[in-house]
C-alpha positions as protocol buffer text, in pm:
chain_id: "A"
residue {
  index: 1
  type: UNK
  ca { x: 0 y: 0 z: 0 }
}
residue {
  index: 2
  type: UNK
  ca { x: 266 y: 262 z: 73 }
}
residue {
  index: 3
  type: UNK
  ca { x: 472 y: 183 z: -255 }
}
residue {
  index: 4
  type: UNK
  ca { x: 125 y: 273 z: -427 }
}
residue {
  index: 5
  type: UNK
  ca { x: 58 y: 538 z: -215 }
}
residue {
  index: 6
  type: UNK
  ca { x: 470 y: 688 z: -302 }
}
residue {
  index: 7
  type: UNK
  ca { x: 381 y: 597 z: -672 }
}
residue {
  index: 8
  type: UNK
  ca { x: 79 y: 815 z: -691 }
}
residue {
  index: 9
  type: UNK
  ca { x: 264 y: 1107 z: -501 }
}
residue {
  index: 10
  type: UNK
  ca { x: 531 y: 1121 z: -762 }
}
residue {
  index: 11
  type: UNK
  ca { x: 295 y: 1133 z: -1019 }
}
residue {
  index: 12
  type: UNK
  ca { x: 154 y: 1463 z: -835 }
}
residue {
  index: 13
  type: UNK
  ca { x: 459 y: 1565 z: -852 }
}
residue {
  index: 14
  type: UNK
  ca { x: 533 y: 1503 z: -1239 }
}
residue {
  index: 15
  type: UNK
  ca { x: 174 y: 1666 z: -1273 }
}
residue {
  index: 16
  type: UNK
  ca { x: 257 y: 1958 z: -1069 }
}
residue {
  index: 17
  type: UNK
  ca { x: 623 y: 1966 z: -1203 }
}
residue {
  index: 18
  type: UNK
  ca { x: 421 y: 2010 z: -1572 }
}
residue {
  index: 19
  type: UNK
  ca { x: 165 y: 2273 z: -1441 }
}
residue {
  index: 20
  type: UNK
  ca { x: 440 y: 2515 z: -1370 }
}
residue {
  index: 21
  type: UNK
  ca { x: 510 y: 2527 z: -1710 }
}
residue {
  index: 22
  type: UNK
  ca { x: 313 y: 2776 z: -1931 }
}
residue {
  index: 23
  type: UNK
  ca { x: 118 y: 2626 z: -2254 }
}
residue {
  index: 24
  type: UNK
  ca { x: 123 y: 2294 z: -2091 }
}
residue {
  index: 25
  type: UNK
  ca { x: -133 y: 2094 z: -1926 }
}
residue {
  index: 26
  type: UNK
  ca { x: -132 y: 1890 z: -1613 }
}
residue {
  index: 27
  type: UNK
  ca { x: -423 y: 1743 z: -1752 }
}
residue {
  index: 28
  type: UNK
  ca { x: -219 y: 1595 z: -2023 }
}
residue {
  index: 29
  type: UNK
  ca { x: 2 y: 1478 z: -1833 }
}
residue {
  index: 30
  type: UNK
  ca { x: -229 y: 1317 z: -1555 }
}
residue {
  index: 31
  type: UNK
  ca { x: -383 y: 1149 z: -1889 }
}
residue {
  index: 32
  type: UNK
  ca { x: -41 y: 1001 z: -2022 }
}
residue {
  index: 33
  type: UNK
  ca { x: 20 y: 861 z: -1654 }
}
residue {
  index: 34
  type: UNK
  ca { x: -318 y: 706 z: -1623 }
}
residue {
  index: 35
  type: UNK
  ca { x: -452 y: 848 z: -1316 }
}
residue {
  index: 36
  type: UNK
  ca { x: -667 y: 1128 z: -1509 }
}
residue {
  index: 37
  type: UNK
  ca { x: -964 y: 913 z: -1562 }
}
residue {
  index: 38
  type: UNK
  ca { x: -907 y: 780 z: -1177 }
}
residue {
  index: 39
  type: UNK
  ca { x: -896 y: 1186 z: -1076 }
}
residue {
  index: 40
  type: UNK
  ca { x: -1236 y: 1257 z: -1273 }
}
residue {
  index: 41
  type: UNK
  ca { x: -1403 y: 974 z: -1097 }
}
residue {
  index: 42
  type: UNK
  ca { x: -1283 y: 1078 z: -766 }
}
residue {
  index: 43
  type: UNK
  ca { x: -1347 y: 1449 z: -780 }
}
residue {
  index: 44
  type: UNK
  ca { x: -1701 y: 1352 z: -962 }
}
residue {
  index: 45
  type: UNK
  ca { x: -1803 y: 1097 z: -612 }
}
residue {
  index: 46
  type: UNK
  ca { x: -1597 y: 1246 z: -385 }
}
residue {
  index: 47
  type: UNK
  ca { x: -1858 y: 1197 z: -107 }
}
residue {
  index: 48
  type: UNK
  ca { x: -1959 y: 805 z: -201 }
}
residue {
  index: 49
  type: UNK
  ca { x: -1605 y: 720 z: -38 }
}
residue {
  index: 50
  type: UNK
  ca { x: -1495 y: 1035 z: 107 }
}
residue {
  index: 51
  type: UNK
  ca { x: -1210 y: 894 z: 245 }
}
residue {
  index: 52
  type: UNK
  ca { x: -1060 y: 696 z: -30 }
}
residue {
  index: 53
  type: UNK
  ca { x: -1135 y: 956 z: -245 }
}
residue {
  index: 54
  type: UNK
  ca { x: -983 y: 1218 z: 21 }
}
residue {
  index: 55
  type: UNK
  ca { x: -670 y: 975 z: 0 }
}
residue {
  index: 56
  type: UNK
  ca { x: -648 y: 957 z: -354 }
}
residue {
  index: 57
  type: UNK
  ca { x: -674 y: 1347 z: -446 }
}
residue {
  index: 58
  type: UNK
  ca { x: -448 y: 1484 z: -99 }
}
residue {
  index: 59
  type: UNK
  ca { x: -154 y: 1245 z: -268 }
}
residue {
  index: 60
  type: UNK
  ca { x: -200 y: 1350 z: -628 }
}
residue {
  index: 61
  type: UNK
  ca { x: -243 y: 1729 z: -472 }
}
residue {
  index: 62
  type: UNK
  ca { x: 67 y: 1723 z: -209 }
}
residue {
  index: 63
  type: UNK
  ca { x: 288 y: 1589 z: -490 }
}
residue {
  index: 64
  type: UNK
  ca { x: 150 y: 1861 z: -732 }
}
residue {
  index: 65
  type: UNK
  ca { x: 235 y: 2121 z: -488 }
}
residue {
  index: 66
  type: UNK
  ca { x: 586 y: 1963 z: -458 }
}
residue {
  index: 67
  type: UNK
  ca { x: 671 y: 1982 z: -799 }
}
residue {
  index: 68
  type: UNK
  ca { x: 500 y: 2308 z: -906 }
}
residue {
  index: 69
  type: UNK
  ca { x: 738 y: 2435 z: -629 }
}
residue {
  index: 70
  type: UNK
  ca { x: 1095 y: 2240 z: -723 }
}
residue {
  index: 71
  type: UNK
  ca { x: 1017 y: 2315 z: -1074 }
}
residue {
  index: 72
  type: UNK
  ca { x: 870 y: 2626 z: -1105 }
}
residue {
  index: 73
  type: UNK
  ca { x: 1187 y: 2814 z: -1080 }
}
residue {
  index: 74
  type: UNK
  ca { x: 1424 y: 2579 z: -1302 }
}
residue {
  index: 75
  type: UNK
  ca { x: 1126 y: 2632 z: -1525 }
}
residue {
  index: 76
  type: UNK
  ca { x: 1163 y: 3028 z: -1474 }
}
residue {
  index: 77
  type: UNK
  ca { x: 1548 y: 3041 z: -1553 }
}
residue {
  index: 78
  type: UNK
  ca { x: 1480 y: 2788 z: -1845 }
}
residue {
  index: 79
  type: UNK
  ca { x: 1229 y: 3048 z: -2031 }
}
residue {
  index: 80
  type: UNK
  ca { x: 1422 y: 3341 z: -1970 }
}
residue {
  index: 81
  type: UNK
  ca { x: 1754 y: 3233 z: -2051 }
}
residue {
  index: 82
  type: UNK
  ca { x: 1658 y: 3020 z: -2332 }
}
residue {
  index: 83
  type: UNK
  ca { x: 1289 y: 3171 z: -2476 }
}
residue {
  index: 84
  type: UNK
  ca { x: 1314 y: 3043 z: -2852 }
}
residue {
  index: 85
  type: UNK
  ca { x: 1408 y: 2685 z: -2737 }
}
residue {
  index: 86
  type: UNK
  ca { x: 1183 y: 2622 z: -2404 }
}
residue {
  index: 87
  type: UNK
  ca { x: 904 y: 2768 z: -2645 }
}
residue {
  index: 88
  type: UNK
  ca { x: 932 y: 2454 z: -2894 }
}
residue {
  index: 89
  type: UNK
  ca { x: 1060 y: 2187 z: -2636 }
}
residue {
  index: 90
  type: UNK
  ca { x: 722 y: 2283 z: -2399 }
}
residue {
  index: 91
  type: UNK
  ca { x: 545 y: 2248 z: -2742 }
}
residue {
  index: 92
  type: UNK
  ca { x: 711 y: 1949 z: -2883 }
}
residue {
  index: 93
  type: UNK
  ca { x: 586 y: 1796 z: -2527 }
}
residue {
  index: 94
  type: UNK
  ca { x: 234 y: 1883 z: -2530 }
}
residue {
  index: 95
  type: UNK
  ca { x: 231 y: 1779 z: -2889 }
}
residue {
  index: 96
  type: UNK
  ca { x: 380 y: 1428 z: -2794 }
}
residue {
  index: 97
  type: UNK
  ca { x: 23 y: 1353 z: -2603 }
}
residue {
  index: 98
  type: UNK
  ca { x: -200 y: 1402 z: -2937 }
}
residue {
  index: 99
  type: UNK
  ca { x: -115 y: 1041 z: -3126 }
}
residue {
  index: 100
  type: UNK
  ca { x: -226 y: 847 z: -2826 }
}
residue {
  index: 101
  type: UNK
  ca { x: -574 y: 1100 z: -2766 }
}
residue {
  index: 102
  type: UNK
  ca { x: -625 y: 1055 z: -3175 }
}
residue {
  index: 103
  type: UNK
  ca { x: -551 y: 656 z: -3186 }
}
residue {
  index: 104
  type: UNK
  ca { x: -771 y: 588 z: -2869 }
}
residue {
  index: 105
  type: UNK
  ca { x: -1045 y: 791 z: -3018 }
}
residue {
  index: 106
  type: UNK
  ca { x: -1051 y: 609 z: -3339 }
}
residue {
  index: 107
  type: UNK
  ca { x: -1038 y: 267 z: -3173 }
}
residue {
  index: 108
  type: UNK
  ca { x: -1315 y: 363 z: -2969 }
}
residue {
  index: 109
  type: UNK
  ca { x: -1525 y: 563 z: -3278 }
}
residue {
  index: 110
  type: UNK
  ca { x: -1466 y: 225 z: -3546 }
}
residue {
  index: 111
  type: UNK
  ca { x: -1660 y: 377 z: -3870 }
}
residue {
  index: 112
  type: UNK
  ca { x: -1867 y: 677 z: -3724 }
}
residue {
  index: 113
  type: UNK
  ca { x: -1605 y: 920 z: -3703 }
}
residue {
  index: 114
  type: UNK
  ca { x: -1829 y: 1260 z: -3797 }
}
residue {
  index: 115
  type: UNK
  ca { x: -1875 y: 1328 z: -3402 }
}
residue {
  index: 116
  type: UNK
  ca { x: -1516 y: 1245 z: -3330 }
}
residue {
  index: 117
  type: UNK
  ca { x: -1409 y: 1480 z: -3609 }
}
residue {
  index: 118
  type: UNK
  ca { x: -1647 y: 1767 z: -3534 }
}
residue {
  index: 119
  type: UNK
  ca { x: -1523 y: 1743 z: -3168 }
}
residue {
  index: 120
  type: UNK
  ca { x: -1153 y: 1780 z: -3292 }
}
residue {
  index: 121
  type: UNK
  ca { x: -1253 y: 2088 z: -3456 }
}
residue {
  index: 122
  type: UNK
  ca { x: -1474 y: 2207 z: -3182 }
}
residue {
  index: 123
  type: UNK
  ca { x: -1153 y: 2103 z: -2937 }
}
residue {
  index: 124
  type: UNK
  ca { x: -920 y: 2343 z: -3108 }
}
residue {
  index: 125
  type: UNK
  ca { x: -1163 y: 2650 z: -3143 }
}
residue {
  index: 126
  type: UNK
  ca { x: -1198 y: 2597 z: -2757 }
}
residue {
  index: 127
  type: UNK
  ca { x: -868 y: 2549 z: -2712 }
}
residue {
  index: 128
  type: UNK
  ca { x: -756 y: 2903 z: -2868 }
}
residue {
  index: 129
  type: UNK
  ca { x: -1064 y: 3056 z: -2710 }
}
residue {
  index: 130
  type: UNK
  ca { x: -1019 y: 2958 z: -2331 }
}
residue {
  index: 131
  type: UNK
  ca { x: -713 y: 3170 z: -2291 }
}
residue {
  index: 132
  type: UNK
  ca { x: -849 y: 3469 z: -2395 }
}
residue {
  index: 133
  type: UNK
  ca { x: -1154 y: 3470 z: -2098 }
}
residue {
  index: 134
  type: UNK
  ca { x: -960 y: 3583 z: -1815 }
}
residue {
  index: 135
  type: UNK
  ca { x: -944 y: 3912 z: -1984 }
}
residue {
  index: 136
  type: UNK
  ca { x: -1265 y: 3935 z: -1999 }
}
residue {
  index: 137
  type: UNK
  ca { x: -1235 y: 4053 z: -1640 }
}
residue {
  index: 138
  type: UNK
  ca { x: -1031 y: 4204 z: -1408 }
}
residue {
  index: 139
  type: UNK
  ca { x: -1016 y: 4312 z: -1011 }
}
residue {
  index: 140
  type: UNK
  ca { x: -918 y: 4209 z: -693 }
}
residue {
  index: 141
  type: UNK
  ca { x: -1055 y: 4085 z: -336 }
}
residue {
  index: 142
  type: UNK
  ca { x: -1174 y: 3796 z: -223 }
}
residue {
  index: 143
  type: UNK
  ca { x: -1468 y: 3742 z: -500 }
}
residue {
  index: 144
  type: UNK
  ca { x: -1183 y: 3840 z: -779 }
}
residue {
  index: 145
  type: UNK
  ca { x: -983 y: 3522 z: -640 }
}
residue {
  index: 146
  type: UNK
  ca { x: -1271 y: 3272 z: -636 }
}
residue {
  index: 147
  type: UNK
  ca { x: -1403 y: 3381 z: -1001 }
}
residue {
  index: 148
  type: UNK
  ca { x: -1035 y: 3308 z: -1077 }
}
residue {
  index: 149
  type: UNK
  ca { x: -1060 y: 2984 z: -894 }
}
residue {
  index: 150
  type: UNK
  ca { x: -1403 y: 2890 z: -1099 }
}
residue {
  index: 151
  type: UNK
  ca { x: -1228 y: 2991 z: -1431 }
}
residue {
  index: 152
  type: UNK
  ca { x: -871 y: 2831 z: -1339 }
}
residue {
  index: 153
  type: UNK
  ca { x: -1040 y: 2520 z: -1231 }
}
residue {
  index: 154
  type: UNK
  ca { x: -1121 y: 2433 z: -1611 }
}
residue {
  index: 155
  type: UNK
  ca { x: -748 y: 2387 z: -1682 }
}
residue {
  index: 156
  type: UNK
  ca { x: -746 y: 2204 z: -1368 }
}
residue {
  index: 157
  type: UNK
  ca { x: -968 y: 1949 z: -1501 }
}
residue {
  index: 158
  type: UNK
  ca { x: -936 y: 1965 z: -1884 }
}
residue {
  index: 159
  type: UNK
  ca { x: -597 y: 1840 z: -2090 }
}
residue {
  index: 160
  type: UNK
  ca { x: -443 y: 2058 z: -2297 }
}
residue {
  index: 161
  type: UNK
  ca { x: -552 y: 2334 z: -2117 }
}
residue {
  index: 162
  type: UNK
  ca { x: -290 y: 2567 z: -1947 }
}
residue {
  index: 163
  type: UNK
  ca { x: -336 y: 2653 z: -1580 }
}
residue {
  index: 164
  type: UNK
  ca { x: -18 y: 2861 z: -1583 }
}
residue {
  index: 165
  type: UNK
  ca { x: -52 y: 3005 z: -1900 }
}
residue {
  index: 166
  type: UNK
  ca { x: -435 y: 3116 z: -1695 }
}
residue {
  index: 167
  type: UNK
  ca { x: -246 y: 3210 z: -1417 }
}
residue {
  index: 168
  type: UNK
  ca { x: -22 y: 3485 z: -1618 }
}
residue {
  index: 169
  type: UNK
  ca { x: -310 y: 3609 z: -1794 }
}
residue {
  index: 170
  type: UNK
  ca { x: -440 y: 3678 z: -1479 }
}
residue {
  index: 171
  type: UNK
  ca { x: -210 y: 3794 z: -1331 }
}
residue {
  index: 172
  type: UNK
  ca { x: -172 y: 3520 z: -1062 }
}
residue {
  index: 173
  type: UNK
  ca { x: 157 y: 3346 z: -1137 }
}
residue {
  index: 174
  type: UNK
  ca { x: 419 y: 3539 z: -930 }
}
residue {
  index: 175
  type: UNK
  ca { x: 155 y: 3613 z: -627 }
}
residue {
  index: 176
  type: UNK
  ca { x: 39 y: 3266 z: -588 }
}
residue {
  index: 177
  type: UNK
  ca { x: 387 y: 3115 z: -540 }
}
residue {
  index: 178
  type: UNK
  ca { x: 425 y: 3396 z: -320 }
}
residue {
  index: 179
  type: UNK
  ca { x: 125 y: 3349 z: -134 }
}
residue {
  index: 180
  type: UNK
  ca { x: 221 y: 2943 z: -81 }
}
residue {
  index: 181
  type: UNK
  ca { x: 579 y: 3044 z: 23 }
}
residue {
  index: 182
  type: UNK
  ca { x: 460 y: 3269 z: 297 }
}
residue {
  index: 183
  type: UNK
  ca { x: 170 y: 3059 z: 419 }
}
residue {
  index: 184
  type: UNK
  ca { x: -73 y: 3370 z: 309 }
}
residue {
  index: 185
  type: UNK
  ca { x: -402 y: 3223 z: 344 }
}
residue {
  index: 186
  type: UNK
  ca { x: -603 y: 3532 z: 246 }
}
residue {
  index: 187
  type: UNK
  ca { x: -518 y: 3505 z: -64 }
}
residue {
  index: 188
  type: UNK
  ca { x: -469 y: 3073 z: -106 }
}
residue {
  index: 189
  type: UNK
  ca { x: -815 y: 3000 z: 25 }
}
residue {
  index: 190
  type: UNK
  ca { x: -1028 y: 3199 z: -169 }
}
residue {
  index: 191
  type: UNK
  ca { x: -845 y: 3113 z: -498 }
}
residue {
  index: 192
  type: UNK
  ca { x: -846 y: 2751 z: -341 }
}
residue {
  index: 193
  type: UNK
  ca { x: -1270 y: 2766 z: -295 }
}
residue {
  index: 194
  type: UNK
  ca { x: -1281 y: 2880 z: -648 }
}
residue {
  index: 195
  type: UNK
  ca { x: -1061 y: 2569 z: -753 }
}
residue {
  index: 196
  type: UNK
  ca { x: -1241 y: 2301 z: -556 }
}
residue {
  index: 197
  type: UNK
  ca { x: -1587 y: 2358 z: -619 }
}
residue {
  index: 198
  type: UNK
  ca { x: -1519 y: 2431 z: -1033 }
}
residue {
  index: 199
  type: UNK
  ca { x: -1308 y: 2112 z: -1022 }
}
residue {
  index: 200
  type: UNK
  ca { x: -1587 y: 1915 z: -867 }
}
residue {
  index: 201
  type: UNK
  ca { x: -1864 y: 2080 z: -1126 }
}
residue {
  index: 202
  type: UNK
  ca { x: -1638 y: 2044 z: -1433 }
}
residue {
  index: 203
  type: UNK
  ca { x: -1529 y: 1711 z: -1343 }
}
residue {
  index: 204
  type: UNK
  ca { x: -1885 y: 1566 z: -1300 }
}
residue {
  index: 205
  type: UNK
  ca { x: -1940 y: 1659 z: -1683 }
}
residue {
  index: 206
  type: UNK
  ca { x: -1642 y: 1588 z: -1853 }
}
residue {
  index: 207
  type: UNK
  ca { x: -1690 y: 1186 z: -1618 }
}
residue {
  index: 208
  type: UNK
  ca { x: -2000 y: 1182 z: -1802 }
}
residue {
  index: 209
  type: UNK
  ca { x: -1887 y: 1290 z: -2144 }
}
residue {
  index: 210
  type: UNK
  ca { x: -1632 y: 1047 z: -2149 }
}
residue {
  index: 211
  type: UNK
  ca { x: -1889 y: 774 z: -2030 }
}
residue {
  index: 212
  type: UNK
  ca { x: -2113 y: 865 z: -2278 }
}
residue {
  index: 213
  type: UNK
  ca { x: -1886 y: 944 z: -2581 }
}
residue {
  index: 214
  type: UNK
  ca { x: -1558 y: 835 z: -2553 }
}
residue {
  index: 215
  type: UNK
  ca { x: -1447 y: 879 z: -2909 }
}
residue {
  index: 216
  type: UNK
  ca { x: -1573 y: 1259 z: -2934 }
}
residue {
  index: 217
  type: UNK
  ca { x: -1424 y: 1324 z: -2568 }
}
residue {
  index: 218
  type: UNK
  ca { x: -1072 y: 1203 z: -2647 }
}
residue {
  index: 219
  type: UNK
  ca { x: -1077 y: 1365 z: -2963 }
}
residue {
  index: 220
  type: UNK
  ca { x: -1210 y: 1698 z: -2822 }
}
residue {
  index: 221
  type: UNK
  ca { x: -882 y: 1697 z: -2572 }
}
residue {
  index: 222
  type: UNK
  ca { x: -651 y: 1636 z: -2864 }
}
residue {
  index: 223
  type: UNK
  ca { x: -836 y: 1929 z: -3048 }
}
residue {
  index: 224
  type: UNK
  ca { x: -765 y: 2129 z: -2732 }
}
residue {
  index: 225
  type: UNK
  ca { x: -373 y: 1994 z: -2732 }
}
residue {
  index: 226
  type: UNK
  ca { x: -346 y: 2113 z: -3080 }
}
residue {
  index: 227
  type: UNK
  ca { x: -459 y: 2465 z: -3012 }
}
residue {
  index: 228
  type: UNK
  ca { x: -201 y: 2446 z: -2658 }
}
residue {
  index: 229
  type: UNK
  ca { x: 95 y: 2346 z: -2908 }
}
residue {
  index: 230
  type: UNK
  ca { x: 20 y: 2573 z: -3157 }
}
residue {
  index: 231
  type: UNK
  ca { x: -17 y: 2861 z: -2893 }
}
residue {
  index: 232
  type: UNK
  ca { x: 306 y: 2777 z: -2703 }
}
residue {
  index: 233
  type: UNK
  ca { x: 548 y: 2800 z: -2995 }
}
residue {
  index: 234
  type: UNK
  ca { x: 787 y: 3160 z: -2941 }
}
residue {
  index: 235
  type: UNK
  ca { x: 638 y: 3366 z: -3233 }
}
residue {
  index: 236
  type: UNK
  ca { x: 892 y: 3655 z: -3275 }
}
residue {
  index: 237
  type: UNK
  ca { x: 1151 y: 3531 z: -3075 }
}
residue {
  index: 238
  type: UNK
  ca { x: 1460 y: 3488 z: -3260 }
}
residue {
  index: 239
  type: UNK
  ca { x: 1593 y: 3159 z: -3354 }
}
residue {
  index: 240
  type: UNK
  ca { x: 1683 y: 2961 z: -3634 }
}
residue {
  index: 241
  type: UNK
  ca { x: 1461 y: 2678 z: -3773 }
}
residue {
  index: 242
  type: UNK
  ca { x: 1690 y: 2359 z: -3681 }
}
residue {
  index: 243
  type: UNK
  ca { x: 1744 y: 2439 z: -3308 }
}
residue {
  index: 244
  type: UNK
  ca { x: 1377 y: 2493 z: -3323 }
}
residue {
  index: 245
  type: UNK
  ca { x: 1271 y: 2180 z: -3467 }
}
residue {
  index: 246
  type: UNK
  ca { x: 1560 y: 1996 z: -3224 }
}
residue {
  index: 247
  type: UNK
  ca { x: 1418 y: 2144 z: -2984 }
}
residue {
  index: 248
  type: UNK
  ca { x: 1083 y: 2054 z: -3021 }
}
residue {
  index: 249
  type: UNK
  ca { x: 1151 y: 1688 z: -3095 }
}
residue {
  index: 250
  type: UNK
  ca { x: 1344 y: 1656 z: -2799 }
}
residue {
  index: 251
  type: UNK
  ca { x: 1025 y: 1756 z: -2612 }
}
residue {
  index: 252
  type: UNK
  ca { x: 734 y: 1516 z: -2877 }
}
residue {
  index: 253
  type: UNK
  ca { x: 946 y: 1231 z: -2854 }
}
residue {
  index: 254
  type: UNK
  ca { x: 957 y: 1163 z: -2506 }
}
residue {
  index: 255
  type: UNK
  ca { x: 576 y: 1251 z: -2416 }
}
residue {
  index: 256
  type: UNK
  ca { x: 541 y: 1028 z: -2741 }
}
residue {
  index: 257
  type: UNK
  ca { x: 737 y: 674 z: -2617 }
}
residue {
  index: 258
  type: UNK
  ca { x: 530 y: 768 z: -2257 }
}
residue {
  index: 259
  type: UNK
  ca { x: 211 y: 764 z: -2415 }
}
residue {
  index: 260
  type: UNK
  ca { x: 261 y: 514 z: -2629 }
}
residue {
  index: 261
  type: UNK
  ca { x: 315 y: 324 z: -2304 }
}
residue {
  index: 262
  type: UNK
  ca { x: -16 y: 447 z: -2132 }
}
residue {
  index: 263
  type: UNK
  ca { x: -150 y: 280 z: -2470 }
}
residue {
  index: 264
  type: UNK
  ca { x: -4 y: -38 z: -2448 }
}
residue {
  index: 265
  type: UNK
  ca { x: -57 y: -106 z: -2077 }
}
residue {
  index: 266
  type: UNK
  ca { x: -443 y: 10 z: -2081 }
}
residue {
  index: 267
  type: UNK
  ca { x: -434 y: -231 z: -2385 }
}
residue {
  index: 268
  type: UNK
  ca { x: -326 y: -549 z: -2194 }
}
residue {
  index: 269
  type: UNK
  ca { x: -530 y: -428 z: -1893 }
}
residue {
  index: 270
  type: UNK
  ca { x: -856 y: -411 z: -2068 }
}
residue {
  index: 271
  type: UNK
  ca { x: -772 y: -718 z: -2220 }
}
residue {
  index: 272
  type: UNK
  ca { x: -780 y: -902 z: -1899 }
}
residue {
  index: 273
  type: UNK
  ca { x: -1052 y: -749 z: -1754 }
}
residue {
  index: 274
  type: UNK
  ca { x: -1370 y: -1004 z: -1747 }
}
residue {
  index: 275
  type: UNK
  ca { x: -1664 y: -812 z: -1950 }
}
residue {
  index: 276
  type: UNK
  ca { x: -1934 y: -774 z: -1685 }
}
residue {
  index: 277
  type: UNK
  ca { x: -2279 y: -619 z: -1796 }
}
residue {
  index: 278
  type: UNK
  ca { x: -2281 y: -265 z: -1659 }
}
residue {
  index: 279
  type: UNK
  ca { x: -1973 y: -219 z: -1544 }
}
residue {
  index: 280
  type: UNK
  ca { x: -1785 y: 114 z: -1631 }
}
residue {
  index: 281
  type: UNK
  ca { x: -1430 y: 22 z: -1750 }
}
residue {
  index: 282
  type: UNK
  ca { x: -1390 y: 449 z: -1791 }
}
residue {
  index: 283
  type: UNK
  ca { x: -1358 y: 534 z: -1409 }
}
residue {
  index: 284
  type: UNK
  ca { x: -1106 y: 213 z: -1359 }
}
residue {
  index: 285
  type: UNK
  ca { x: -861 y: 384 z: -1137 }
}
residue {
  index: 286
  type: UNK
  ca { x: -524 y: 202 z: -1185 }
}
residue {
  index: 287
  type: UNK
  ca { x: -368 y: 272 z: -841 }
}
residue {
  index: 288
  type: UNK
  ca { x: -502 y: 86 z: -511 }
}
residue {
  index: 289
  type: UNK
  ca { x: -489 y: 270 z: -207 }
}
């Protein structure tokens, strides 16, 4: 049970190591570990086994706190010493996660693949949408930080969505690490409020979209993946092509090899799960507490 329970803390912490990143998604990453599904599920019924549940989110969430806080300042240093090649390698890694999203859709879609295709489309529009909202509004207080929360939480819960990338555009970024180094709860548990209770709303739909239509759902995520790729590369930064395109395959091919791993394994583990009438095979959380 503890080596589980270690297991699922360091992936919070590659989750939270990712989120400190802007342009890429924890999401994404929570998906190409195989705990995202598991997340949804437990955010969605938190109270029909509050305290596995509890257990389950408090590890993913202390190691995401861990590693948005060890990483966010290599992260820092990387982008402003190196701009024009942390701009493709973030981009090359989000893009790394869109094979597996388009291959499990089409396994799951067989010949109807209008919905899946729309929902690609649909994903993307989203996807280069989303980011603009937070200017949409602006203030400050206690009822700015929980609107932030609500809107934040939707990159919380959603791959390919940016919650840093949110967090700049709100101007968030710099005070919230502030805020969590110096314990400044004024500021952490209004934002937090906002967070928990959009999680728990947008979690309960997207658990149901992806119960419902799996195909369209996965594909809608790699729509919104495209969009975060496409957004993340350093237009106007100076740079020539080939360390660019280095660059970003050093950053696809590894997010590639992992998901293509994620693939496999949910392959062999679907494979030897008996087929029981009614039972949901979309929540299956992969780690036992």
């Amino acid at each position: 049970m503890s080596e589980n329970r270690g297991k699922l803390f360091f992936k919070g912490f590659l989750i939270g190591a990712t989120m400190s990143v802007p342009g890429a998604s924890g999401g994404t990453m929570a998906m190409l570990l195989g705990v995202y599904e598991g997340m949804l599920q437990a955010l969605s019924e938190l109270f029909r086994d509050f305290r596995r549940n509890a257990v389950f989110l408090g590890l993913l969430a202390g190691g995401g706190l861990a590693g948005m806080l060890l990483a966010g300042g290599v992260v820092e240093s990387f982008l402003f010493f190196h701009p024009f090649r942390a701009g493709f390698f973030f981009s090359g890694c989000i893009a790394g996660g869109i094979p597996f999203l388009v291959a499990t859709s089409l396994k799951r879609a067989g010949k109807r693949l209008l919905a899946p295709l729309l929902a690609l489309v649909a994903g993307a529009g989203l996807g280069m949408f989303l980011p603009l909202c937070p200017h949409l509004f602006r203030g400050e207080g206690a009822l700015y930080l929980i609107l932030s929360g609500l809107l934040l939480s939707v990159a919380l819960v959603l791959p390919g969505i940016s919650a840093s990338s949110f967090l700049y555009i709100l101007g968030l970024y710099e005070p919230l690490f502030a805020a969590i180094r110096g314990r400044n709860l004024a500021f952490l548990l209004p934002l937090g409020l906002g967070c928990l209770v959009g999680s728990f709303l947008s979690a309960r739909l997207f658990t149901r979209a992806l119960e419902r239509h799996p195909a369209a759902s996965h594909m809608l995520i790699a729509g919104f993946l495209i969009a975060s790729a496409a957004s993340g590369l350093p237009y106007g930064v100076p740079g020539g092509v080939t360390e660019g395109a280095l660059a970003f395959v050093a950053g696809f091919l590894p997010l590639l090899a992992l998901s293509g791993h994620t693939l496999i394994r949910r392959r062999i583990s679907h494979a030897h799960l008996p087929h029981r009438p009614g039972r949901r095979r979309a929540g299956h959380r992969e780690t036992a507490l």
